[in-house]
C-alpha positions in Angstrom: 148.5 30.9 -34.2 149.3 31.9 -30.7 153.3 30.8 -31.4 153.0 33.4 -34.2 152.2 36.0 -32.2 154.4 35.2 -29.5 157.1 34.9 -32.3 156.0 38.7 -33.5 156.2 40.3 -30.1 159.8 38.7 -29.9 160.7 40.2 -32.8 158.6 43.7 -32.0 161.0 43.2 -28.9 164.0 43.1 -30.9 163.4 45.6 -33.3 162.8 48.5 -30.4 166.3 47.3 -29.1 168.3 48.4 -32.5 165.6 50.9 -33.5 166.1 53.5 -30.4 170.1 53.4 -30.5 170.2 54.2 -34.4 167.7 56.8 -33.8 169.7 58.8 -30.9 173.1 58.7 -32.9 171.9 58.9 -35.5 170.3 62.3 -35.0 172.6 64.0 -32.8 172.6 67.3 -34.7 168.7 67.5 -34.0 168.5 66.8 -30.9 171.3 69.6 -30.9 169.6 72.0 -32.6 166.1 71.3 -31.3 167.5 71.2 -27.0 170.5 73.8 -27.5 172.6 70.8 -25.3 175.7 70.5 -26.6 177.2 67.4 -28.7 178.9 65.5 -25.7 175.6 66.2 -23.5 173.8 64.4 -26.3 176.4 61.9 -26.3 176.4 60.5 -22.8 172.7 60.6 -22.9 172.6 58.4 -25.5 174.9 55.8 -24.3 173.0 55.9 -21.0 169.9 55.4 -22.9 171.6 52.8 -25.0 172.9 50.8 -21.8 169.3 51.0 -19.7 167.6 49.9 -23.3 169.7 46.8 -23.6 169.3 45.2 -19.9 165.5 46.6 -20.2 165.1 44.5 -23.4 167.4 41.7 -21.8 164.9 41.7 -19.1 161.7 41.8 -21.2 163.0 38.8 -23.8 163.9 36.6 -20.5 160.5 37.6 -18.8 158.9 36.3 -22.1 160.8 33.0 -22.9 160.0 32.0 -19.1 156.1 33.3 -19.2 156.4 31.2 -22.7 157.7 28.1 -20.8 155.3 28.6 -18.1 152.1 29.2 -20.0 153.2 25.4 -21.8 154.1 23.8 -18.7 150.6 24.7 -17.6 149.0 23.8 -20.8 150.4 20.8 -20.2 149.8 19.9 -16.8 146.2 20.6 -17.9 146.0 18.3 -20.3 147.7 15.5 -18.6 145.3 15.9 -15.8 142.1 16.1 -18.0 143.9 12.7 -19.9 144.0 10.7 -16.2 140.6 11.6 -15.4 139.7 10.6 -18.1 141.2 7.1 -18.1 139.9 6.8 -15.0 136.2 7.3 -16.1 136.7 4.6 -18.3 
């Protein structure tokens, strides 16, 4: 269970990453005539945005995978140690 939720919040990840760069060009005529900015304003803000989203993301799916790795390395360690002591008792 708890790999399918880390697999979801991977994905949920992933999805933000395309979703916000479709959204921005996508609707650069709002945002034009909702701001009054014009189209190359728009423009350069998005691709900003765009670039910032994309090593944020980066940055969040690395963070993940190694709190992943972690969290099993710890499980692991935990039950290796709970495995000796118990040997031991026997």
């Amino acid at each position: 269970m708890i790999h399918f939720i880390k697999l979801n919040l991977v994905s949920i990840i992933y999805a933000f990453i395309a979703l916000i760069p479709i959204q921005l060009i996508g609707n650069v005529y709002r945002i034009n005539r909702l701001t009054g900015w014009k189209i190359a304003t728009i423009n350069t803000i998005t691709a900003v945005v765009i670039i910032i989203e994309f090593i944020v993301g980066t940055i969040l799916i690395l963070t993940s995978f190694f709190i992943v790795i972690g969290i099993n390395h710890l499980l692991l360690n935990q039950i290796n140690l709970l495995n000796s002591f118990l040997h031991h008792q026997s």
